[in-house]
C-alpha positions as CSV (number, residue, x, y, z in Angstrom):
1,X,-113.9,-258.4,-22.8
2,X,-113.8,-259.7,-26.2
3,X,-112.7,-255.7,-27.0
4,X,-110.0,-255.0,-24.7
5,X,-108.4,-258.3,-25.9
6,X,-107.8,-257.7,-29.5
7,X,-107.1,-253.8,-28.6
8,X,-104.2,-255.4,-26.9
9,X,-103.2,-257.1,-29.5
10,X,-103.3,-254.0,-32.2
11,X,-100.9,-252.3,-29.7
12,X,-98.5,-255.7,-28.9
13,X,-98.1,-255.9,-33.3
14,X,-97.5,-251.7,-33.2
15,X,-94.6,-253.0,-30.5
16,X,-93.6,-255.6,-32.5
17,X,-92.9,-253.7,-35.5
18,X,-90.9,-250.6,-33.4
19,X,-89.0,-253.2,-31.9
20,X,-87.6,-255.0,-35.3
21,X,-87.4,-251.4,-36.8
22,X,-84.9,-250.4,-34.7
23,X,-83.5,-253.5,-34.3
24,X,-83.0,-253.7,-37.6
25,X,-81.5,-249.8,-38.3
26,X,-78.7,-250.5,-34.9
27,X,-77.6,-253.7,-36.9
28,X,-77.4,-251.8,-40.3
29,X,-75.6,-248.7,-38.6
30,X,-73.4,-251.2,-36.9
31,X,-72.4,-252.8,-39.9
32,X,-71.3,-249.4,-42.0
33,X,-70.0,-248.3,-38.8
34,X,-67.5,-251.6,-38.3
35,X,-66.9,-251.3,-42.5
36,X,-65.9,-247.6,-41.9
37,X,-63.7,-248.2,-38.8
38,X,-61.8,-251.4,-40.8
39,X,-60.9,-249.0,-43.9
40,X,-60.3,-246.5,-41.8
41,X,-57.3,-248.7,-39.3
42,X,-55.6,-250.2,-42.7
43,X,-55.1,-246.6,-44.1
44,X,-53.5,-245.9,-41.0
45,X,-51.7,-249.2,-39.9
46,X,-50.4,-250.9,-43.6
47,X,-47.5,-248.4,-44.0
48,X,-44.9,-246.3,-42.4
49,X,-44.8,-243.1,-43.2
50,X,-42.3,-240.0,-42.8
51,X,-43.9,-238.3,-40.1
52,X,-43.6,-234.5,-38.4
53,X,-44.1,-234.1,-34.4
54,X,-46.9,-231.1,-33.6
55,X,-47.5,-229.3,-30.9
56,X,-50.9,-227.6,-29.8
57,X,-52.0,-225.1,-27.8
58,X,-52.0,-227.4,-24.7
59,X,-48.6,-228.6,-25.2
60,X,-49.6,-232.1,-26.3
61,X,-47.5,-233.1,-29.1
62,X,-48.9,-235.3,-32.3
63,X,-47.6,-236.7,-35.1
64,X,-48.7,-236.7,-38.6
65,X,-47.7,-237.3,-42.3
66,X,-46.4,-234.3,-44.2
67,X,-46.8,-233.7,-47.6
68,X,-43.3,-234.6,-48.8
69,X,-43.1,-237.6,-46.9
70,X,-46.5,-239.1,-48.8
71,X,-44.5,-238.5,-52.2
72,X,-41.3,-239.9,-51.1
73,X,-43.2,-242.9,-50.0
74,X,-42.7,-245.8,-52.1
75,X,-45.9,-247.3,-51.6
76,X,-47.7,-244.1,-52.3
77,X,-49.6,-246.2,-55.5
78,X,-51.5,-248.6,-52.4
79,X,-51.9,-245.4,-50.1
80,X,-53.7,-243.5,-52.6
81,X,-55.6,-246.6,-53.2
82,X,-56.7,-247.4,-49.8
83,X,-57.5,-243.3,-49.2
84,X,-59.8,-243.6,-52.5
85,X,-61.3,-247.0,-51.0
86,X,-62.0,-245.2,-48.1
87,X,-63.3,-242.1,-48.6
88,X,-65.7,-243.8,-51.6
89,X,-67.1,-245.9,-48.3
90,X,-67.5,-242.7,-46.8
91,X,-69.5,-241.3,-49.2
92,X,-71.6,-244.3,-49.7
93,X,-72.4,-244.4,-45.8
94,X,-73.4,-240.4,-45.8
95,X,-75.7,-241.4,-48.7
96,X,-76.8,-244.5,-46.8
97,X,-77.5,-242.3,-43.6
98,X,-79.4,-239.8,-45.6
99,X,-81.8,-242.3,-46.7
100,X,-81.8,-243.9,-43.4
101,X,-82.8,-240.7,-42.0
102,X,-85.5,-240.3,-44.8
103,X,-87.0,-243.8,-43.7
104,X,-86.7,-243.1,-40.1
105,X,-88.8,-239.8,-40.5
106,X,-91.6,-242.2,-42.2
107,X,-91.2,-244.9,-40.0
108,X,-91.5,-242.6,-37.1
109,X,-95.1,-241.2,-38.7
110,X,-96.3,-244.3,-39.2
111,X,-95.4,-245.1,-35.1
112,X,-97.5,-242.4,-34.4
113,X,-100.0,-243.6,-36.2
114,X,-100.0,-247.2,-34.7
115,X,-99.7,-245.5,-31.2
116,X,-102.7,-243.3,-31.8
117,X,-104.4,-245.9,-33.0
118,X,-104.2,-248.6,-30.2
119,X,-104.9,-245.5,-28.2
120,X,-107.8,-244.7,-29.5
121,X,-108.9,-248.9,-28.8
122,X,-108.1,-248.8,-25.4
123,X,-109.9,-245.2,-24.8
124,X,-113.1,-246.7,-26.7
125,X,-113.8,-249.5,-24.3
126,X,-112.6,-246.6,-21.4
127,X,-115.8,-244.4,-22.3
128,X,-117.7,-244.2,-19.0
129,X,-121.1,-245.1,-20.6
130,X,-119.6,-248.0,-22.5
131,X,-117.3,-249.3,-19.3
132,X,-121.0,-248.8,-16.7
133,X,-123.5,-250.1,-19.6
134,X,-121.8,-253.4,-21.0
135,X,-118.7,-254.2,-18.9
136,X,-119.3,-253.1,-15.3
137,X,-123.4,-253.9,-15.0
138,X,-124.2,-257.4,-13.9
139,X,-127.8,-256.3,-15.7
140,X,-128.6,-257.0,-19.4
141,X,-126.9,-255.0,-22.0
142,X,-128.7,-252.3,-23.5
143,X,-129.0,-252.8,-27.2
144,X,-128.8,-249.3,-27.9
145,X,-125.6,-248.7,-26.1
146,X,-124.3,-251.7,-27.4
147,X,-125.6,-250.5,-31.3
148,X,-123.3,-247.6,-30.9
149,X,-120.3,-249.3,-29.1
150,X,-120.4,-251.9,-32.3
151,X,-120.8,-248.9,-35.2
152,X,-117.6,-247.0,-33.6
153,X,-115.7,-250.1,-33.1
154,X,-116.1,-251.0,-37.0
155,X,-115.3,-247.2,-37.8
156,X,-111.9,-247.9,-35.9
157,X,-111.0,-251.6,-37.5
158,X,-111.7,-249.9,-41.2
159,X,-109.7,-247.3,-40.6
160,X,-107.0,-249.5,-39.0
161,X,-107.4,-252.2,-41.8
162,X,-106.9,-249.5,-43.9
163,X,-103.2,-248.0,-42.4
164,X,-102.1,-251.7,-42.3
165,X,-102.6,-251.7,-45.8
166,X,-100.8,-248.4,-47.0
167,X,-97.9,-249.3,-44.5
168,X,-97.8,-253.2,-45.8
169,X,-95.2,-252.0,-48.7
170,X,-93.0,-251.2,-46.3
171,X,-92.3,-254.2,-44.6
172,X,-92.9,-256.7,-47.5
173,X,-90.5,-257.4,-49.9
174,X,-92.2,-259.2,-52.7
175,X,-94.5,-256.8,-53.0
176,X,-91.7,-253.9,-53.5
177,X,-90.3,-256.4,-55.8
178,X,-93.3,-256.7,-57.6
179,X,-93.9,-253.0,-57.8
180,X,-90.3,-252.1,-58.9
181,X,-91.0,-255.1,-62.1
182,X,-94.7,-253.4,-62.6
183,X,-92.8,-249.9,-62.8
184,X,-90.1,-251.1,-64.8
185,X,-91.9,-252.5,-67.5
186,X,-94.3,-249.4,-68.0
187,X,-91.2,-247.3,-68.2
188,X,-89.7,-249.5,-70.4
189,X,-93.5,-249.9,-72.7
190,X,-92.9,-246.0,-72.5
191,X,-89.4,-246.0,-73.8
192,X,-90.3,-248.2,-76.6
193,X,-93.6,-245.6,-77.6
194,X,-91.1,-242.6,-77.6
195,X,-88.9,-244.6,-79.7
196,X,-90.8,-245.9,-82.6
197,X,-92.4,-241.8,-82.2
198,X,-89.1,-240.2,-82.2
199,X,-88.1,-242.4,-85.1
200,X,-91.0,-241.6,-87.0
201,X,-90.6,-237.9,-86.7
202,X,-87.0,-237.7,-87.2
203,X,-88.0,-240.0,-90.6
204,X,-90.5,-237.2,-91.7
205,X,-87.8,-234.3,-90.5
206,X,-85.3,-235.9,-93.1
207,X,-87.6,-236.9,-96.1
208,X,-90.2,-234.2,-96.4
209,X,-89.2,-231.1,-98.8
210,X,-88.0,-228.0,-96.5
211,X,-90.6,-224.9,-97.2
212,X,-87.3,-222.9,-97.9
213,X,-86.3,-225.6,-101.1
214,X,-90.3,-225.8,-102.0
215,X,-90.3,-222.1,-102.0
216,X,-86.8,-222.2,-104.3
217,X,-88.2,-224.2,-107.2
218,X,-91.1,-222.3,-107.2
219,X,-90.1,-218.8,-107.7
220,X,-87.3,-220.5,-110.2
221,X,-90.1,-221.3,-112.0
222,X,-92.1,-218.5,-112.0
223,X,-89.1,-216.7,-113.5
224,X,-88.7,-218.9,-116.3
225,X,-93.0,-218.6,-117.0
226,X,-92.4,-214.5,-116.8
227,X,-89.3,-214.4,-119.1
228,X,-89.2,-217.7,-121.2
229,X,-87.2,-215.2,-123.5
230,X,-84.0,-215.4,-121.4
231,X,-84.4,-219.1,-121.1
232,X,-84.1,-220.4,-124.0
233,X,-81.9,-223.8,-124.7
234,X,-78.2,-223.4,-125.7
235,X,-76.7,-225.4,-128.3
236,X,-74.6,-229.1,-126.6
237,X,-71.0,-227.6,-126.4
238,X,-68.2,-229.7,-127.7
239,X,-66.9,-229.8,-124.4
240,X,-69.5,-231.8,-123.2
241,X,-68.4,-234.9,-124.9
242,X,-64.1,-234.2,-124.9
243,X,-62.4,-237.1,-123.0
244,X,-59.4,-234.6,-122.4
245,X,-61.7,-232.5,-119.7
246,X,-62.2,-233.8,-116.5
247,X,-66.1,-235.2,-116.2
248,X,-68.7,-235.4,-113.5
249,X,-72.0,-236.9,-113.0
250,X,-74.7,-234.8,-110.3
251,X,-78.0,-236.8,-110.5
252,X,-80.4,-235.0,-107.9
253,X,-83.7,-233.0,-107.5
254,X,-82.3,-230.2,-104.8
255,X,-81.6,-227.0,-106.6
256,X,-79.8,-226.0,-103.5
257,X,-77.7,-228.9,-103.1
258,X,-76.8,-229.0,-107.1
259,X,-75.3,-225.6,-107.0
260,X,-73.3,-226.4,-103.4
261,X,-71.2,-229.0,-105.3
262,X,-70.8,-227.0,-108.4
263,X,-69.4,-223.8,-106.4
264,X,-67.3,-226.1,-104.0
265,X,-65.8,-228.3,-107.2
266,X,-64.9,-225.2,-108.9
267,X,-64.2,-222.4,-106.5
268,X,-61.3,-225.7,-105.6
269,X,-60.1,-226.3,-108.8
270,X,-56.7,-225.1,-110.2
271,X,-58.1,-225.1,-113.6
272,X,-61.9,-224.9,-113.5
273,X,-62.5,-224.1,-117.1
274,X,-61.6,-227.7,-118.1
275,X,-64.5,-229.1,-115.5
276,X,-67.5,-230.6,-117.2
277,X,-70.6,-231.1,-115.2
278,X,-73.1,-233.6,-116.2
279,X,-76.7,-232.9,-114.1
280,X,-79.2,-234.7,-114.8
281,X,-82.6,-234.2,-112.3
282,X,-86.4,-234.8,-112.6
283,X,-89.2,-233.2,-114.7
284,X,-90.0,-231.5,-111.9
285,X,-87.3,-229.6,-111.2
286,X,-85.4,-229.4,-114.8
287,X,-86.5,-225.9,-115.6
288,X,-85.8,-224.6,-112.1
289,X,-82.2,-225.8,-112.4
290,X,-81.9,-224.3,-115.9
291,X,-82.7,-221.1,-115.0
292,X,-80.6,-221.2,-111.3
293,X,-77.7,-221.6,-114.0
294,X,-78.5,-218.9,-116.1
295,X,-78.9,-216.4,-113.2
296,X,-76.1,-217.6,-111.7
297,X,-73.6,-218.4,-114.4
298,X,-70.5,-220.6,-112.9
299,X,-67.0,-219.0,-112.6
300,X,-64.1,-219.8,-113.6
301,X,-65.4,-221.1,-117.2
302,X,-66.4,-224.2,-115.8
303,X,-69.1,-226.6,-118.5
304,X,-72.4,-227.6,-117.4
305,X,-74.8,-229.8,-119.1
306,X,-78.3,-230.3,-117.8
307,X,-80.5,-232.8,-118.6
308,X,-84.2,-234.5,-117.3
309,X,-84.1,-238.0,-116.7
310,X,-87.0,-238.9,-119.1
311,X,-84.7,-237.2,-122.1
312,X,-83.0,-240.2,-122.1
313,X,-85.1,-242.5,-124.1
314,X,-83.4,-245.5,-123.6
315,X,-84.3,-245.7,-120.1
316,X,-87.7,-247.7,-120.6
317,X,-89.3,-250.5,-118.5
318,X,-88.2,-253.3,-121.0
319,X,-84.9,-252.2,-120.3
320,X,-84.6,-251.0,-116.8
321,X,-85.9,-253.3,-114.0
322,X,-86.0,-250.4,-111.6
323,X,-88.9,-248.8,-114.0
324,X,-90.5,-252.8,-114.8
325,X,-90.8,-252.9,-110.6
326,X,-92.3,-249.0,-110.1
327,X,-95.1,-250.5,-112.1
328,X,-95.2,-254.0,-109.6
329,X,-98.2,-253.6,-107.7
330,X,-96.6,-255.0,-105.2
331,X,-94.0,-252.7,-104.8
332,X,-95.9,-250.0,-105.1
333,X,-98.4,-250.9,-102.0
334,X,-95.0,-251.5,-100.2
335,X,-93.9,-248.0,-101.5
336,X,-96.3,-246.0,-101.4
337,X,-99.4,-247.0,-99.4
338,X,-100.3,-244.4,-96.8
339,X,-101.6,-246.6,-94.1
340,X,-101.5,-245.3,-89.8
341,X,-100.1,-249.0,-88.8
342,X,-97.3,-248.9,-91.2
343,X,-95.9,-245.9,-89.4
344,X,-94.5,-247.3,-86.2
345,X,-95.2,-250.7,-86.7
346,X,-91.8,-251.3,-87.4
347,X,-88.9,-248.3,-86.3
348,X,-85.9,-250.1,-87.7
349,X,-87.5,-251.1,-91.5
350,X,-89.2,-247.4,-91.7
351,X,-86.5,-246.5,-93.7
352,X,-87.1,-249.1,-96.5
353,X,-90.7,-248.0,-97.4
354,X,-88.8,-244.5,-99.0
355,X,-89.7,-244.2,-102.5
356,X,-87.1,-243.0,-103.5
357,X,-84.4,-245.9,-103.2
358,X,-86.7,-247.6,-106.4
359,X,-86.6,-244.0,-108.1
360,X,-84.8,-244.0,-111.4
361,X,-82.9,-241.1,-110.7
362,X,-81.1,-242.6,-107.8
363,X,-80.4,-245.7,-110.1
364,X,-79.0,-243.6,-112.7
365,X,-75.5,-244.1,-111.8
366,X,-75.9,-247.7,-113.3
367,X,-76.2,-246.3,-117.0
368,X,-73.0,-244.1,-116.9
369,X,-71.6,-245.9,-120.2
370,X,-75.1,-245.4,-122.0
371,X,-75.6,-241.8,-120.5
372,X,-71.9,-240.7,-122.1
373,X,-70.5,-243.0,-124.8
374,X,-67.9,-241.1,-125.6
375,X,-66.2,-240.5,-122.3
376,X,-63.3,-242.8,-121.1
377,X,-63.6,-241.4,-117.3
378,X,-66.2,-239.4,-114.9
379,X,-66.3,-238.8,-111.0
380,X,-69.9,-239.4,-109.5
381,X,-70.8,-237.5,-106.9
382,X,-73.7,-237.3,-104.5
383,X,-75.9,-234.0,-103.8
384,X,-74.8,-233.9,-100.3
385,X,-71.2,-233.7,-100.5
386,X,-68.6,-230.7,-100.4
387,X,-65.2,-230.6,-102.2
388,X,-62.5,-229.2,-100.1
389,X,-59.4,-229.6,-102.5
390,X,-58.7,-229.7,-106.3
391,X,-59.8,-233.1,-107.3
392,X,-57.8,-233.5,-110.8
393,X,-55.7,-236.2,-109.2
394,X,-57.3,-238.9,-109.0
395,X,-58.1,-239.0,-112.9
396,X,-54.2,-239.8,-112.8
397,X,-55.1,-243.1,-110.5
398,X,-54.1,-246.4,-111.6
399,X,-57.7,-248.4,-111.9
400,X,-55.7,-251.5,-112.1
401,X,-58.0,-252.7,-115.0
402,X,-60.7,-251.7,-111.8
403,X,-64.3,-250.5,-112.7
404,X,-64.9,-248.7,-109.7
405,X,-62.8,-246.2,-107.3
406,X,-64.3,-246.1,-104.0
407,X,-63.4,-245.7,-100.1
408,X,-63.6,-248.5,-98.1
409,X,-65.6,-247.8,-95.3
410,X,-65.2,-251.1,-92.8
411,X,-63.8,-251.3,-89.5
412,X,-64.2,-254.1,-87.5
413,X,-67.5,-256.0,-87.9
414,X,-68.8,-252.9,-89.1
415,X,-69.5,-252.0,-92.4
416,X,-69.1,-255.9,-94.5
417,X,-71.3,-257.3,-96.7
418,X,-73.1,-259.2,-94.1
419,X,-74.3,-255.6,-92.8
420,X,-76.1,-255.0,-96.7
421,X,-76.9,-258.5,-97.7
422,X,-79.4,-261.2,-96.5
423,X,-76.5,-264.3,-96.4
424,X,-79.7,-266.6,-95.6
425,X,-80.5,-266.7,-99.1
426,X,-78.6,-269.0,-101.2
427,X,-77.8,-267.7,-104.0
428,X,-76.0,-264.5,-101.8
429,X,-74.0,-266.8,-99.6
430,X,-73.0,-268.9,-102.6
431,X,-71.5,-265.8,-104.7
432,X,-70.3,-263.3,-101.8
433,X,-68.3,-263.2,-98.4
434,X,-69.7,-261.9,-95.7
435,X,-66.7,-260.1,-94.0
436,X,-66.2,-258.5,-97.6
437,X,-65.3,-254.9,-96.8
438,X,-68.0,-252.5,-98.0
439,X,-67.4,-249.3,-99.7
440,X,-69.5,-246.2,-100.3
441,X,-71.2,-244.0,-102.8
442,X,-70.6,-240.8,-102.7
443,X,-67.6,-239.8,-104.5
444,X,-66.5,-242.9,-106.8
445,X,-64.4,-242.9,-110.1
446,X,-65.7,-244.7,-112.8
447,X,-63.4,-246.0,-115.7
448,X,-66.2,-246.4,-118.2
449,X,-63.8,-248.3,-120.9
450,X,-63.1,-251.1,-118.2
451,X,-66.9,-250.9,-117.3
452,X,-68.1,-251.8,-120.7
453,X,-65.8,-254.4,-121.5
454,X,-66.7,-256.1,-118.2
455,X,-70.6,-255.3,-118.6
456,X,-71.6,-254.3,-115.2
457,X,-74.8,-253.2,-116.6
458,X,-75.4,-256.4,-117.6
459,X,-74.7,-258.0,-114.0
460,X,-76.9,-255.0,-112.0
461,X,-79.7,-255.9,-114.3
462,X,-79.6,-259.3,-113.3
463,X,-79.0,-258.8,-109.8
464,X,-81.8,-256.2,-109.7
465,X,-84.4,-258.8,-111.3
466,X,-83.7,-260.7,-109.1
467,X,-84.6,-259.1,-106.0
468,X,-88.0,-257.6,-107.2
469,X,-89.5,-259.5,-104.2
470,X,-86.4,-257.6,-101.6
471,X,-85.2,-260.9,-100.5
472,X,-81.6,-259.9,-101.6
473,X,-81.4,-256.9,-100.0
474,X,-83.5,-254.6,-98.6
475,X,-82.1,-250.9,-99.0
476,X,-81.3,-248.3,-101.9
477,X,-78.1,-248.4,-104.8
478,X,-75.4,-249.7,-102.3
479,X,-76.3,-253.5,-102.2
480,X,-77.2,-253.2,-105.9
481,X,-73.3,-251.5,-106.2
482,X,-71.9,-253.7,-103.5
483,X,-73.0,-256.9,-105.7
484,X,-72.8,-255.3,-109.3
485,X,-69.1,-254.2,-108.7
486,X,-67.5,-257.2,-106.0
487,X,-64.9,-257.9,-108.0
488,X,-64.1,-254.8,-110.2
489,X,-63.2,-252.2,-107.0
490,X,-60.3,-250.3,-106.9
491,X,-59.8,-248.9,-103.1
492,X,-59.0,-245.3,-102.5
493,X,-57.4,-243.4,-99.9
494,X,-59.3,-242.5,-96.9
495,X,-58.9,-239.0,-97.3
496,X,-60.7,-238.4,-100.8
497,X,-64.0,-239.6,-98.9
498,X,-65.1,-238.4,-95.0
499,X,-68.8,-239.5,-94.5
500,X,-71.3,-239.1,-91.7
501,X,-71.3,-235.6,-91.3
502,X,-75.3,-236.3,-91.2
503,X,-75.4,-238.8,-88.8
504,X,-71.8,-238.9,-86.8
505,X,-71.2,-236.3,-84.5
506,X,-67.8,-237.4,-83.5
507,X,-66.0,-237.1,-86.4
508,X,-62.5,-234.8,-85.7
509,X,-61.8,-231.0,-87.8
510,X,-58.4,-232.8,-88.4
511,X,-59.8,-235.1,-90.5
512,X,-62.4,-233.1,-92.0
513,X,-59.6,-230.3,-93.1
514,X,-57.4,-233.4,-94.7
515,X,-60.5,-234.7,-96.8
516,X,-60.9,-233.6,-100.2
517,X,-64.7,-234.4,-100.0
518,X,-66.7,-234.5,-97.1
519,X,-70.0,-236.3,-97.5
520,X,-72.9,-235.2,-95.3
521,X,-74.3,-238.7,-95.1
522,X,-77.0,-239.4,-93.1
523,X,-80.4,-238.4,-91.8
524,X,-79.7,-234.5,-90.9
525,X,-78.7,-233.0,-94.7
526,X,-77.3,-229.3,-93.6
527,X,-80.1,-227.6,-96.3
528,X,-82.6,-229.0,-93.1
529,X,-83.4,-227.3,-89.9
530,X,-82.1,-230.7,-88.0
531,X,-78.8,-230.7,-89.7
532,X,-75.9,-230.9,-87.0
533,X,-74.2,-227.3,-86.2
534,X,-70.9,-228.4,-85.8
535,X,-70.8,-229.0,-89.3
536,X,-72.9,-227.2,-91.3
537,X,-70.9,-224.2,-92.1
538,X,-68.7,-226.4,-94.0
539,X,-71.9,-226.2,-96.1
540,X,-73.3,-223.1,-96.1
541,X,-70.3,-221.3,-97.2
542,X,-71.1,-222.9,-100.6
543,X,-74.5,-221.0,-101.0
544,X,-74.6,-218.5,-103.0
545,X,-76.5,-216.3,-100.6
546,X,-76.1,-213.0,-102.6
547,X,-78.7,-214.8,-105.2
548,X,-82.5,-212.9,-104.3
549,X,-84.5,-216.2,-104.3
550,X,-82.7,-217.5,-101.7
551,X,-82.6,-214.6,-99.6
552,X,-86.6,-214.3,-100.5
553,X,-87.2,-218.3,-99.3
554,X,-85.3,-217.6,-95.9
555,X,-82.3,-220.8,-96.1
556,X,-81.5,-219.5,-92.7
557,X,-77.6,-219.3,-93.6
């Protein structure tokens, strides 16, 4: 009897479990339906309201609120917020009852289950040669009979051990605890994966050279190699060196980009022919930009001087840290060592390991007094800007004896000193303040006269020595300006300089029309294919599309 007794109990713990199911759902539906019914009474019993008598078909007359009476009302403010309170409880106890109805609908299977189960118990020890055999004969039990009865009654407890333990989750609550932390944390071991991937990706999206600009320089200089005839050097033009004309510096190795600014500073001016452009680019590139310029003269008799870095012969590693620390080996496994685990390793310090923020061309703008001695003023600007207005005015700015004209580009914590500079090393938190408001490159005027008396060279040299091992700073020119010029900056209005059109998607058309340079700075240039739309046609209109090679490399414009 052994049988029958723990069949019973399988079907007394089935009951069990019905009983504090439902037990459970009329207390739950109880409780929404007591919540609802409490809302409900207060929106109708806090307030008097103007009221209307209706009558229906049947003759039975109601009354309720009209329209006009609920905006006369002066507590209209509380109504509205009681109506809102309760139809948001309605709407939480539909969404409630739908999942209620979901569980019931499992629950219910399961039930089934149970049921058939026990059943199936309780028929087993019913069987008419198991009931005459072993429970009803006074005889000796047949071993064969009782072989089988044993091999069916395991079959039944596996497969019953078995349901218990698919329909455990549902009644234990650690172990849905444990679960949703288990699920949680691959999700989130996910998240991070995507992450450091994404980052990775978009890094190699904004640093590799686009086919299109490859494909530029190239047939530039397969031009020049056909027709070296047409190519030959010009003679320096006095203009090049008159402190009367207005002067800017364009250190870059994008063809493309070179020729945006040009055709944007000039197509702006009032008075292009007394521009002067100073560009000075790599040995890669220098004969590509030559010839760009000689197919596609500028307008408006507009100056333009191009030069390769290494023609300036000063510029040597006794002189210039930046080329003593390209030769650190150190630096240069830090640079440029190719290894899988550097990839993703770390996301947020990728950035850092991009050669080119220890290139000499993108410390250039350090050696502006040496580069044109005879110039009293110049305007730097970066490749990936746009000039929107004529920019003559701000060579009438008062320096204020100030090196340096920049924008100021802090707003709340954002943006300081503390955001460039490591303050835990000494020697920074002794000289600088950390809520100092930082500036950016970009666009800046330089007086060169107050530069040289106050020999800022001098100071970025000694800075830049001194973080050969990155313990100052970590990233590109801007700590090296930041420190270099601290005391020697002259602020400028916001609207000469609009960054982030490379990174900020939220930046207004108001503002962009009032700048006169917008600076695409950022990951997504507009020359690449992950550039932002919303803003790239401020670029584009600047490309001289009509030229063949660039209709022949495909810029997508």
């Amino acid at each position: 009897m052994a049988v029958a007794v723990r069949g019973g109990r399988v079907g007394s713990g089935g009951g069990s479990v019905i009983r504090s199911f439902f037990s459970y759902r009329i207390f739950v539906s109880a409780m929404f339906t007591l919540l609802f019914l409490a809302t409900l009474s207060v929106l109708l019993s806090s307030h008097p309201f103007h009221n209307e008598a209706v009558m229906d078909n049947t003759g039975t007359t109601h009354v309720r609120r009209t329209f006009l009476a609920l905006r006369s009302d002066p507590l209209k403010t509380r109504l509205d917020l009681i109506y809102n309170q309760a139809n948001n409880h309605i709407a939480l106890v539909n969404a409630y009852a739908t999942y209620a109805r979901k569980l019931k609908l499992e629950i219910s299977k399961q039930l089934k289950l149970f049921d058939d189960l026990a059943k199936n118990f309780s028929d087993l020890q019913l069987k008419q040669i198991y009931r005459t055999a072993l429970f009803e004969s006074e005889g000796p039990v047949d071993e064969d009979v009782l072989r089988q009865f044993e091999k069916e009654v395991k079959d039944k407890v596996k497969i019953a051990r078995l349901m218990i333990a698919d329909s455990k989750e549902s009644y234990d609550n650690q172990l849905k605890i444990q679960k949703l932390k288990d699920t949680i944390f691959a999700v989130n071991e996910l998240l991070l994966k995507a992450k450091k991937n994404g980052a990775f990706a978009s890094l190699i999206a904004a640093k590799s050279t686009p086919k299109s600009l490859h494909c530029l320089a190239m047939r530039l200089m397969e031009e020049r190699i056909a027709h070296p005839e047409k190519y030959v050097d010009d003679e320096p033009k006095p203009e090049f060196e008159d402190p009367n004309l207005y002067h800017y510096a364009l250190f870059s190795d994008n063809v493309i980009a070179i020729s945006v600014v040009v055709n944007s500073v000039v197509k702006n001016a009032e008075e292009p022919w007394k521009h002067v452009f100073h560009i000075v680019t790599d040995r890669m590139n220098f004969a590509a930009t030559k010839v760009w310029f000689k197919m596609r003269p500028i307008q408006g008799g507009a100056h333009i001087e191009i030069n390769a870095v290494d023609n300036f012969k000063f510029l040597t590693s006794s002189y210039a840290p930046v080329l003593k620390q390209l030769g650190s080996a150190n630096l240069q496994k830090f640079y440029f060592e190719t290894r899988a685990e550097n990839a993703t390793k770390d996301v947020n310090n990728m950035k850092f390991r991009n050669p080119k923020y220890l290139s000499m061309l993108n410390h250039l703008r350090f050696y502006l007094p040496e580069l044109y001695p005879k110039l009293h003023k110049i305007l730097f600007l970066d490749d990936d800007v746009v000039v929107q207005k004529d920019l003559t005015a701000l060579w009438k700015i008062d320096m204020d004896g100030k090196v340096i004209g920049a924008v100021n580009t802090c707003f709340g914590s954002f943006h300081r000193f503390s955001e460039y500079l490591n303050f835990s090393h000494p020697l920074i938190k002794e000289k600088f303040n950390p809520r100092a408001c930082a500036w950016a490159f970009g666009m800046n005027m330089f007086d060169l006269d107050a530069w040289r008396r106050e020999k800022c060279t001098e100071q970025y040299h000694y800075w830049q020595n001194l973080n050969e091992d990155r313990t100052l700073w970590k990233l590109g020119t801007l700590p090296a300006g930041l420190v270099t010029f601290s005391s020697t900056t002259k602020s400028l209005d916001k609207s000469w300089h609009v960054l982030g059109l490379g990174i900020n998607p939220s930046i207004s058309m108001e503002e962009i029309d009032k700048a006169a340079v917008i600076h695409f700075s950022g990951d997504m240039k507009p020359w690449l294919d992950i550039a932002m739309n919303r803003y790239k046609h401020l670029w584009t209109k600047y490309v001289d599309s009509e030229m063949e090679f660039v209709q022949m490399c495909n810029f997508g414009m």
